[in-house]
C-alpha positions in Angstrom: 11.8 15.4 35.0 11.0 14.8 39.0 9.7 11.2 39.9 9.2 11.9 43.2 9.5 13.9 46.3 12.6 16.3 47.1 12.7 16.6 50.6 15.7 14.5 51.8 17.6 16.4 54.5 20.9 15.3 52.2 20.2 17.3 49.3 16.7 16.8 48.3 17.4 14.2 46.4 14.5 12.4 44.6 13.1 9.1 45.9 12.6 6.2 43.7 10.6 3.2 44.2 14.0 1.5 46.1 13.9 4.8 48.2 17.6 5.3 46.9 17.9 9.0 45.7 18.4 10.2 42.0 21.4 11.7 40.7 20.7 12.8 37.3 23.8 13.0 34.7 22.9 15.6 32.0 23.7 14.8 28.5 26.2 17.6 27.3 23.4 19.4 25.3 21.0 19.5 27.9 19.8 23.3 28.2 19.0 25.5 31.5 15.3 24.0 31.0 16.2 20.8 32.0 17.5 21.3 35.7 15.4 22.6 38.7 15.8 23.6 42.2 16.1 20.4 44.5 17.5 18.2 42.5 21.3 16.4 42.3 23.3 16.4 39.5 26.9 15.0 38.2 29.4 18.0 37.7 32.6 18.3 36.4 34.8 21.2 38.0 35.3 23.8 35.7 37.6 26.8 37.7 38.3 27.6 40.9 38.5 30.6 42.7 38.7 32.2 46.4 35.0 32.1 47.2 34.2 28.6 45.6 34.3 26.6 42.3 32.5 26.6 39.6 30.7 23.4 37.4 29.4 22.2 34.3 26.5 20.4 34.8 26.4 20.5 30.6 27.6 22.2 27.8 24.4 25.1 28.7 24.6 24.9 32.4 27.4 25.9 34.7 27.0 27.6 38.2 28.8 28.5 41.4 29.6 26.0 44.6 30.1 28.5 47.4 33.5 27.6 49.6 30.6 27.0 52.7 28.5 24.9 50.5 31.8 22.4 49.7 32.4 19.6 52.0 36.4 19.0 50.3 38.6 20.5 48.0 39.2 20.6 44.1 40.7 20.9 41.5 39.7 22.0 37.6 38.5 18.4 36.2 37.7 16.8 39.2 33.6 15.2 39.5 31.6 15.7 42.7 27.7 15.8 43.2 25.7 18.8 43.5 22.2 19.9 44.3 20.8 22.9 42.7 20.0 25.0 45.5 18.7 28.3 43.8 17.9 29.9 40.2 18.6 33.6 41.1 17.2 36.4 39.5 19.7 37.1 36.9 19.7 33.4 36.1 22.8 32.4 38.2 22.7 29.3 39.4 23.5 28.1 42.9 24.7 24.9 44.0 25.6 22.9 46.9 27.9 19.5 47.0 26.1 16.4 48.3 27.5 13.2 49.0 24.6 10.8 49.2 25.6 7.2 50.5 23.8 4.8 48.5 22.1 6.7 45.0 21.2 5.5 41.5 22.0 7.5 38.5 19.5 8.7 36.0 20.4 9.5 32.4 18.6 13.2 31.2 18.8 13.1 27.6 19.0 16.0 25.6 15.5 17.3 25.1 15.6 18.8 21.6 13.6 16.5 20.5 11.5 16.6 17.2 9.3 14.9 15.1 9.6 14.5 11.4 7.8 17.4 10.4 9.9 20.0 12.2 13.0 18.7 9.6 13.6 21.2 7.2 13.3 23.9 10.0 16.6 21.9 11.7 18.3 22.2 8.6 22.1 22.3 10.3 20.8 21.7 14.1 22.2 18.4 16.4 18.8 16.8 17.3 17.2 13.9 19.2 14.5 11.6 17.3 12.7 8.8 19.6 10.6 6.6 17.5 10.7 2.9 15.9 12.7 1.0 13.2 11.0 0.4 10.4 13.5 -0.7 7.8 17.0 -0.6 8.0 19.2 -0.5 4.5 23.1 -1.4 4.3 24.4 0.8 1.0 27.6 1.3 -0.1 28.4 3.8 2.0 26.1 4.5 5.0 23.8 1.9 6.9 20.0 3.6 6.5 17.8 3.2 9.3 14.1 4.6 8.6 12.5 5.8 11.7 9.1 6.1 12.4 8.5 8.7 15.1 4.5 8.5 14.9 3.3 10.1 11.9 6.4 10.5 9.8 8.9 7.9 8.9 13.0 10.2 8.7 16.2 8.2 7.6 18.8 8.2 9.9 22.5 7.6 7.9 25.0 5.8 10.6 28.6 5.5 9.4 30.8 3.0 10.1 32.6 2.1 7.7 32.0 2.2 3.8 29.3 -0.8 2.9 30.0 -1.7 6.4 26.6 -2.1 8.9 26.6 0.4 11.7 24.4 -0.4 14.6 24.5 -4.1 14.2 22.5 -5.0 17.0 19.7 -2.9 16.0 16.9 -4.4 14.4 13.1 -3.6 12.7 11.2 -2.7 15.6 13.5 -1.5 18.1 12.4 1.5 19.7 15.3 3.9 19.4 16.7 7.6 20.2 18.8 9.1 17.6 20.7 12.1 18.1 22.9 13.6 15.3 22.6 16.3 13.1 19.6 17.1 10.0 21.3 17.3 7.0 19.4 18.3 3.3 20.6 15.3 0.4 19.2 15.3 -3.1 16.6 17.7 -1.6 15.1 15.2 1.2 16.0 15.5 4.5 17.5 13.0 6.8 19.8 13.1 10.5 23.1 11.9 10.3 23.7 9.9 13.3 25.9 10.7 15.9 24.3 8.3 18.1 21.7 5.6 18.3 21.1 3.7 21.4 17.9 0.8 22.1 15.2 1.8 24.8 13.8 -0.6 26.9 11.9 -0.2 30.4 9.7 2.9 31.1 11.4 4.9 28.5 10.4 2.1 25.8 6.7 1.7 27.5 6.3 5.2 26.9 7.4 5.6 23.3 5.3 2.5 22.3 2.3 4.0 23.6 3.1 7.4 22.2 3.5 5.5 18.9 0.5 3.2 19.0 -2.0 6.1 20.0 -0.4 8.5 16.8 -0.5 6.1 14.3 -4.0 5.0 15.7 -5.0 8.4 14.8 -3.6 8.9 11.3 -5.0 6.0 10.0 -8.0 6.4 10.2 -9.8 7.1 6.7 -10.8 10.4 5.7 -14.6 10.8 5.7 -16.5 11.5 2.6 -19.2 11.4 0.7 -19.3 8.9 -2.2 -19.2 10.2 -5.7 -22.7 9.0 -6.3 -25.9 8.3 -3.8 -26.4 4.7 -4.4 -27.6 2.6 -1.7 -26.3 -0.8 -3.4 -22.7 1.0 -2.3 -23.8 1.3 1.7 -22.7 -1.9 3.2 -19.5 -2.2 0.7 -18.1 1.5 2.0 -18.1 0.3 5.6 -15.3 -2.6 4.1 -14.0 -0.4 2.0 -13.2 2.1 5.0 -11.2 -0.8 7.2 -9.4 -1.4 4.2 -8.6 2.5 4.0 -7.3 2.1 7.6 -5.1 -0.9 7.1 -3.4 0.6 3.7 -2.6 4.4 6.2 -1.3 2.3 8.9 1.0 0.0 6.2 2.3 3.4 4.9 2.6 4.5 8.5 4.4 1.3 9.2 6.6 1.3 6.6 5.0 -1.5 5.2 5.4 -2.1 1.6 2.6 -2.4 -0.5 2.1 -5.2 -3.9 -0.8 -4.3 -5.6 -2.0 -7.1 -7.9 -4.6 -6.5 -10.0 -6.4 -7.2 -13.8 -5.1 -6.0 -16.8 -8.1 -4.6 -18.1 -10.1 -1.3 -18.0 -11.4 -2.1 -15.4 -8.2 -3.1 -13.3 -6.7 -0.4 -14.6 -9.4 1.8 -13.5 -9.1 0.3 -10.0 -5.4 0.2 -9.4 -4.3 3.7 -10.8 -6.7 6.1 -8.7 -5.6 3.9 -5.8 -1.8 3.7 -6.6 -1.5 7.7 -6.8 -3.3 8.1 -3.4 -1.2 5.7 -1.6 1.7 7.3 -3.2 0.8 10.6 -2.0 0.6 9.5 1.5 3.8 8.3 1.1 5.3 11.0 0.1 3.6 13.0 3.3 4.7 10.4 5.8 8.4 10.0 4.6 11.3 12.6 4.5 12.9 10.6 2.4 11.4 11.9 -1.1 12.0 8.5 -3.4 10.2 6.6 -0.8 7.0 6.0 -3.3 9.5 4.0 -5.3 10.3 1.7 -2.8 7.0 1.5 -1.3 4.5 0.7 -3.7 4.0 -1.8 -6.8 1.6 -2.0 -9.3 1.6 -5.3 -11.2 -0.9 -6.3 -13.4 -2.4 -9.8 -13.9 -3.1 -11.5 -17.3 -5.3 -13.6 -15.7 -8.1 -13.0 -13.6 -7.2 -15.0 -10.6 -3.8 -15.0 -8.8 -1.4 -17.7 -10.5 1.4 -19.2 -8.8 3.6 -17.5 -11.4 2.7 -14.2 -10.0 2.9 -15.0 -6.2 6.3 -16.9 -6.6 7.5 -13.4 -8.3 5.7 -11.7 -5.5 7.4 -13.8 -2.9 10.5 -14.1 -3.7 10.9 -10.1 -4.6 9.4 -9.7 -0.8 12.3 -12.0 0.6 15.1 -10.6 -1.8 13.7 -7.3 -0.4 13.8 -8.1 2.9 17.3 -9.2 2.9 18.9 -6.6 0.7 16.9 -3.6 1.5 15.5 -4.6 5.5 12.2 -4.3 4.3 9.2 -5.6 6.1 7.3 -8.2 4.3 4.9 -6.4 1.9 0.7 -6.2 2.4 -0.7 -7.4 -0.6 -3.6 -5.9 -2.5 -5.8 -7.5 -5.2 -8.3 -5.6 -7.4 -10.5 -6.7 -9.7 -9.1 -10.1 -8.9 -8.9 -12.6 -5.7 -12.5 -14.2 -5.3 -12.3 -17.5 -6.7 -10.9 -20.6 -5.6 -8.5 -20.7 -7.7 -6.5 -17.7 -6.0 -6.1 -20.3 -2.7 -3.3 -22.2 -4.1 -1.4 -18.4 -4.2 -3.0 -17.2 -1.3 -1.8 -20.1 0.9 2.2 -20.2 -0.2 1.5 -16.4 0.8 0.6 -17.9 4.4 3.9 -19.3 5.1 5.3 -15.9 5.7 2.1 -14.1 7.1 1.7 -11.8 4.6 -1.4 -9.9 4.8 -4.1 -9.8 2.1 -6.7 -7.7 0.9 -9.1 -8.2 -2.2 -11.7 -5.8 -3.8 -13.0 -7.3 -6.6 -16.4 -7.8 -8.0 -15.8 -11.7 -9.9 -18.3 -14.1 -8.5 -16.8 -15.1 -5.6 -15.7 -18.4 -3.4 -16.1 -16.7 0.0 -16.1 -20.7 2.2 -12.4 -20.8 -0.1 -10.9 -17.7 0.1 -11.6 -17.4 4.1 -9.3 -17.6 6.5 -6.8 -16.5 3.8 -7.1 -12.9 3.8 -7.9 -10.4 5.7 -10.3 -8.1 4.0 -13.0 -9.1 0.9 -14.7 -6.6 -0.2 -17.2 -8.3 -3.4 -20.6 -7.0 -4.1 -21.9 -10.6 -4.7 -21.3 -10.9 -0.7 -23.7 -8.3 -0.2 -26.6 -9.5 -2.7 -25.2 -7.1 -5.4 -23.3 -8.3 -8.1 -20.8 -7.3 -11.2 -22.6 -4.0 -11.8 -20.8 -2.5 -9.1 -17.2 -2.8 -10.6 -14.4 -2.6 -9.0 -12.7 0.4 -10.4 -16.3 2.6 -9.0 -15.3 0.7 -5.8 -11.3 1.4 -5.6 -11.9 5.2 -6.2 -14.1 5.7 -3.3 -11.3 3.9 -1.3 -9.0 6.1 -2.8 -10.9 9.0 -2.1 -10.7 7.7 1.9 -6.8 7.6 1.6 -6.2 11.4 -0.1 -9.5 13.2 -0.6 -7.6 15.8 -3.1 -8.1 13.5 -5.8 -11.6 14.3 -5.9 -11.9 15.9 -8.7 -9.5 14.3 -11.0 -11.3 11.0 -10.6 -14.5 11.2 -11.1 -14.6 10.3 -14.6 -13.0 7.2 -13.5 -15.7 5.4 -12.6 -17.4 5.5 -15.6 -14.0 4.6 -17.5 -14.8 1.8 -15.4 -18.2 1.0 -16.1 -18.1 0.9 -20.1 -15.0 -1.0 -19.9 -16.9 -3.7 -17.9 -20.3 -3.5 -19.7 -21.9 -2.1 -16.0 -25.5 -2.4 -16.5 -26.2 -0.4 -13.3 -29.0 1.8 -13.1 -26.5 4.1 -12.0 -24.3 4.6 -15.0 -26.2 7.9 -15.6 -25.2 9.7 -12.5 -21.6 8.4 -13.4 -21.4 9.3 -17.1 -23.0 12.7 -16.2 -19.9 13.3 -13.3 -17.9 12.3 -16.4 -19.3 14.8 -18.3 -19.3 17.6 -15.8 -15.4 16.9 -15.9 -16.3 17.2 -20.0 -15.7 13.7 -20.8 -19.0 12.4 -23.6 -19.5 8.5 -23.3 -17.4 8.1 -26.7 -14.5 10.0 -25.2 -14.7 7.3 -22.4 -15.2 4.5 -24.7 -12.1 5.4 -26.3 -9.7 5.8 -22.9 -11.0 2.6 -22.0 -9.6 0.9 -25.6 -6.4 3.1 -25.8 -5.8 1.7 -21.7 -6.7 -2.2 -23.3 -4.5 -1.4 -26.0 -1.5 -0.2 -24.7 -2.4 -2.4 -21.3 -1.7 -5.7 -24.6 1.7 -4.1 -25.4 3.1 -3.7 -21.9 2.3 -7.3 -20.8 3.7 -7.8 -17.4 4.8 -4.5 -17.3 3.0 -1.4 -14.9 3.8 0.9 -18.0 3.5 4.5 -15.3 3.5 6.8 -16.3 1.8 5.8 -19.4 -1.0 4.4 -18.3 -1.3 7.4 -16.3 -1.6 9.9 -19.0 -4.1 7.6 -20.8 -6.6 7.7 -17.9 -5.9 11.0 -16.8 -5.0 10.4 -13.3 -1.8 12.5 -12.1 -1.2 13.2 -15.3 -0.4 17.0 -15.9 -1.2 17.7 -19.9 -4.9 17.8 -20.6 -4.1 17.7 -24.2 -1.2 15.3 -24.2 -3.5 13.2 -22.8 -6.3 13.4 -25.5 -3.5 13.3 -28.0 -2.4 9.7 -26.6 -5.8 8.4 -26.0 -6.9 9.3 -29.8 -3.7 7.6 -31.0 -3.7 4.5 -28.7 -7.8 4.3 -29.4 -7.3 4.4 -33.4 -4.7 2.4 -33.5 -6.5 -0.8 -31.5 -9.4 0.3 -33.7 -7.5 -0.7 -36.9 -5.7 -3.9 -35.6 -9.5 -5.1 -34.2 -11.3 -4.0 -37.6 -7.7 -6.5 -39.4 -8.1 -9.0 -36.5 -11.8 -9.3 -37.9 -11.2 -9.6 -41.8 -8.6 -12.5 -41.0 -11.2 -14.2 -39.0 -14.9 -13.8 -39.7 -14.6 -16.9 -42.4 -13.6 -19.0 -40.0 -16.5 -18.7 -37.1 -18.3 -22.0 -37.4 -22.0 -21.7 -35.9 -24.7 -24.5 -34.9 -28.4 -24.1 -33.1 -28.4 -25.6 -29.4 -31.5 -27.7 -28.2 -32.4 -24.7 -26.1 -32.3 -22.3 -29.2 -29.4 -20.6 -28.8 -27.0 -19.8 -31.8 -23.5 -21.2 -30.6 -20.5 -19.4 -32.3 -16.9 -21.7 -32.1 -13.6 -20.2 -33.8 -9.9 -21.8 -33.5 -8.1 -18.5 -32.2 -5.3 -20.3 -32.2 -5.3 -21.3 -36.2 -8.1 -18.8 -37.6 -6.7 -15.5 -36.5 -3.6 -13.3 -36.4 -1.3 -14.2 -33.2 0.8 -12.5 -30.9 -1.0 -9.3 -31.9 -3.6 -6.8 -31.0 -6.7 -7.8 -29.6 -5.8 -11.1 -28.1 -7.8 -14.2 -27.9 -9.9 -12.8 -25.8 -10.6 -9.3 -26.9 -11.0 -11.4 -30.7 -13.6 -13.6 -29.3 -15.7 -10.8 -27.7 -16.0 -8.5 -30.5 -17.2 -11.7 -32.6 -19.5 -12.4 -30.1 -20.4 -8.3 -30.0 -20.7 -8.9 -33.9 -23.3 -11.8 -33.9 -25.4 -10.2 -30.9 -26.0 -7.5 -33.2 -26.5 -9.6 -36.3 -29.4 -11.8 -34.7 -31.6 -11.5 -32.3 -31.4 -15.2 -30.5 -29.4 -16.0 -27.3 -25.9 -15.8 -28.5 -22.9 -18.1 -26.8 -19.0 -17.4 -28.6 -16.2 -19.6 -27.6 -12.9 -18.9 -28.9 -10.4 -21.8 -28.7 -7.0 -22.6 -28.8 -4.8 -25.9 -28.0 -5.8 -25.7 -24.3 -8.0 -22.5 -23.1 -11.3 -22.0 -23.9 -12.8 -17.9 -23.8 -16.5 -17.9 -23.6 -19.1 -15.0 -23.7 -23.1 -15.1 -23.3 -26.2 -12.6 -24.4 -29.7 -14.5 -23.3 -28.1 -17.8 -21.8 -28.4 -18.2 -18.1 -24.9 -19.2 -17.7 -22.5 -20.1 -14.8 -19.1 -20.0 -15.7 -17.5 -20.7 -12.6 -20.2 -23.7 -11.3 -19.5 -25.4 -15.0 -15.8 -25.6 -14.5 -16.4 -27.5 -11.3 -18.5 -29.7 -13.1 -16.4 -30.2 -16.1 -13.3 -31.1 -13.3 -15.6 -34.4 -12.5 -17.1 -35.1 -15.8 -13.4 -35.1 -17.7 -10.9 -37.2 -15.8 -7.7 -35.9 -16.6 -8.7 -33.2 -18.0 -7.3 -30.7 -15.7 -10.2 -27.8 -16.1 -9.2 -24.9 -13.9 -10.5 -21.4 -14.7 -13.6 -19.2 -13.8 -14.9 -15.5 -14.0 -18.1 -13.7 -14.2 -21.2 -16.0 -14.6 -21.8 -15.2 -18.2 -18.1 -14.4 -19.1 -14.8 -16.0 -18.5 -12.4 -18.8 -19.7 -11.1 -22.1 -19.3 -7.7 -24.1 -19.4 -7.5 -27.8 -20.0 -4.9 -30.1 -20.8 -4.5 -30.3 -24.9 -4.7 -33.7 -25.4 -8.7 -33.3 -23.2 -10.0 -30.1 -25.8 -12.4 -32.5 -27.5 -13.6 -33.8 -24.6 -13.8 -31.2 -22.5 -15.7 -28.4 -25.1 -17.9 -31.2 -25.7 -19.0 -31.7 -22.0 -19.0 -27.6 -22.2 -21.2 -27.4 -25.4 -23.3 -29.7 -23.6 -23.9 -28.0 -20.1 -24.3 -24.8 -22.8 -27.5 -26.1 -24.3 -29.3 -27.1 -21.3 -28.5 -23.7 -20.0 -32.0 -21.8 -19.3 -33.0 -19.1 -21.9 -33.3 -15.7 -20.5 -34.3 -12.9 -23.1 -33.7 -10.0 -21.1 -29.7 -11.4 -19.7 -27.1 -9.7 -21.5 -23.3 -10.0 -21.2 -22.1 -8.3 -18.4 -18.5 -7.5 -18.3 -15.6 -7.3 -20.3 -13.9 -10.6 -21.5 -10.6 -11.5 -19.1 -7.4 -10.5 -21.9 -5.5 -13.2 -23.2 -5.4 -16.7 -21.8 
């Protein structure tokens, strides 16, 4: 507690740095621990008798004035100052009255202070929590403040009035010290306030560096070994670890997190391991047990680049949230997805409000467009690698840095991922035989990946946990519910692909290219069952699957509709995302827009420009170099 010396001839007292002495006023829980010898103190007379009075320094700490230590008299209730003279033996304490001329007074909070973890041993106990705001939430009853006292985040109920905001003044970020009493609800834990007041000065310094050096500490990553040695993976783990770091400290923050990401297998196989790890953390760094729910989105994409649908939704839940619920602005995470110029247009409405971005994603990448709008890429092709690395063998690693525990639960994942995407890695061995060591064959993980497409088609916008969950087998609890979903899900998109197929084999149309490749064109749109399993995309890969195993030239496959395009190569040296730049000069008006991997991805165009522009396409298509040994390399984006 001292500050300074205590060797004033009147009383002791302690010096500060405008030489006036300290009185210190004890808040009324303040134990015998927080007084010593030397020191003044405010008293309130609490009896008197022949010899003296006696005085509460506190609710805990009372003593004796001896008549020759008083310089008046008093009576019971009346306030002098005293000095604490002696601690005797039998813990009696002696006091003299001092009457300083000119003194500041120093507040001595109570000092039964704790930090989140010591909750549910307070159960029933008045407390004091210092920490920061991190979110403060009006209900209908109590005003919620969520306190972040380093490496746990406690809600603090204040009570005004019913729906009424308590603490107006307080806002996200204050630094705070809450005293009231912990209190079990709905079996979380929380302090009901009894008071809350706004630090500032040495008190605040303090805290903030308390604060800034814990959560330092807890976010970093955990360190591990990846699933796999595979020195491709090197220079992407060092990214993937300051990504680990900025997702702890957004959970340590009270950050919310909006993960965006492809609906595909390979999305899918990104976004889950990741989800349930940040989840987890969640639930470890808040008292408050429906925190996760809060917290943490998963949203998948139809498309595999961020459309201003999406980010408007994105946005405007973030400000609705803000206002209703006092939530920080969310960071946002995009897997599988992000690369590509034509995220920017989303990327910089994001930018208005500073919200902070991260993409992992292995999509041939625009790295001049998408810099300087986020914060972290993390993209094999930056690197000299490329789609063989997917990004759901990349987002369980990063997982793995955020909650190691879920070691062994993922690490059939990656090849999950893999198959979905057509990997052509080297690699794919070590993963299929970690797969199999968690006794998963490669046509058990052929068959997650089309019960997670399948079901991934009926969900649309739609997350679809725990589902999704169950079908991948991450946090799911049943090993056998799971196999029994997966074999359904996987038989039933078997069927609707093998009827998608009779409906519209007849109506492929083929022709030879200049360069001798066989070009496959069919009208999705008008030669095949719609608004049904597999969409235009998933119909116009398996034909192109089909034909690449009916000849053996370089195959091309567009499927078409009014005003998309999906296109798929085998033996064409193709790139996708370099032809829809050309086709934005060589068709005025024709508003192309689109990308994806080199040899696979799709188009849009505006309807009344199809001739024109799958013309110019056809075109670029035949003077595309032959390559024997290219094959398709991941799976077709879903839907257009």
């Amino acid at each position: 507690m001292s500050d300074g010396s205590l060797d004033d001839g009147n009383g002791g007292a302690e010096q500060s740095a405008d030489d006036r002495p300290v009185v210190y006023d004890l808040d009324p829980r303040c134990p015998f621990e927080d007084v010593e010898e030397g020191a003044m103190y405010h008293a309130t007379v609490n009896g008197v008798v022949e010899y003296g009075v006696f005085v509460d320094l506190s609710e805990e700490v009372s003593g004796l004035v001896h008549e020759s230590n008083l310089q008046g008299g008093y009576d019971r209730g009346d306030k002098l100052i005293v000095e604490l003279e002696t601690v005797r033996e039998n813990g009696d304490l002696a006091f003299a009255e001092r009457r300083p001329t000119d003194y500041r007074t120093v507040a001595v909070d109570h000092d039964n202070g704790i930090n989140g973890d010591d909750l549910e041993a307070q159960v029933g106990e008045s407390v004091r929590l210092d920490g920061e705001i991190v979110q403060v939430r009006q209900t209908g009853g109590p005003t919620i403040f969520q306190v972040r006292d380093g490496d746990r985040i406690v809600p603090c109920a204040a009570f005004e009035q019913a729906g009424v905001r308590a603490y107006p003044d307080v806002e996200i970020g204050d630094l705070v010290a809450v005293r009231g009493r912990v209190e079990e609800r709905e079996g979380s834990h929380q302090i009901e306030v009894e008071s809350l007041d706004v630090l500032d000065g040495e008190a605040a310094e303090d805290l903030q560096d308390h604060l800034d050096a814990t959560i330092a500490e807890a976010a970093e990553p955990h360190d591990v070994e990846p699933l796999i040695d595979w020195p491709a993976l090197d220079p992407l783990l060092e990214e993937l670890e300051g990504v680990a770091r900025q997702l702890r400290k957004a959970v340590l923050e009270g950050r919310p997190i909006r993960m965006r990401h492809h609906a595909d297998g390979d999305g899918l196989c990104a976004s889950v391991p990741l989800a349930v790890a940040i989840e987890n953390m969640v639930e470890d760094v808040y008292a408050d047990g429906d925190a996760a729910r809060h917290l943490l989105k998963r949203l998948p994409s139809k498309a595999p680049y961020y459309e201003m649908e999406d980010v408007t939704r994105d946005l405007n839940h973030a400000l609705e949230s803000r206002e209703r619920h006092g939530q920080q602005l969310p960071l946002l995470v995009m897997l599988d997805n992000g690369s590509t110029e034509e995220d920017t247009p989303a990327y910089r409405n994001l930018a208005h409000y500073d919200v902070p971005i991260v993409v992992i994603d292995h999509h041939h990448p625009d790295p001049e467009a998408v810099e300087g709008l986020v914060d972290a890429h993390v993209n094999p092709y930056l690197h000299g690698e490329d789609y063989r690395i997917t990004t759901g063998m990349l987002s369980v690693e990063l997982a793995r840095m955020i909650d190691p525990s879920l070691t062994d639960e993922l690490q059939h994942v990656p090849a999950v991922a893999g198959l979905a995407d057509r990997s052509e890695a080297d690699t794919m061995d070590a993963y299929l035989d970690l797969a199999a060591d968690a006794g998963y064959e490669p046509a058990d993980l052929r068959s997650v990946g089309e019960a997670l497409d399948y079901a991934t088609h009926w969900l649309r916008y739609s997350a679809g946990d725990p589902l999704i969950t169950d079908v991948l087998n991450v946090d799911c609890d049943d090993r056998m519910r799971h196999e029994e979903i997966v074999d359904f899900l996987a038989t039933r998109a078997e069927r609707d692909v093998e009827d998608q197929l009779d409906a519209a084999m007849d109506h492929v149309e083929h022709e030879s290219l200049d360069n001798g490749a066989a070009l496959y064109q069919i009208d999705v749109e008008n030669a095949a069952r719609r608004f049904t399993y597999p969409a235009p995309g998933k119909t116009t890969g398996t034909i192109h699957d089909r034909k690449v195993e009916e000849t053996d030239d370089p195959v091309i496959t567009i499927g078409y509709g009014p005003d998309f395009a999906v296109l798929r190569s085998d033996g064409v040296r193709l790139d996708i995302p370099e032809m829809v730049e050309q086709l934005r000069e060589d068709v005025p008006g024709g508003g192309v827009s689109g990308g994806g991997h080199l040899v696979v991805g799709s188009i849009k165009f505006v309807e009344g420009k199809r001739e024109a522009v799958l013309g110019a396409l056809i075109e670029k298509m035949a003077a595309a170099e032959i390559d024997e040994e290219l094959h398709s390399s991941a799976a077709l984006p879903d839907g257009v």
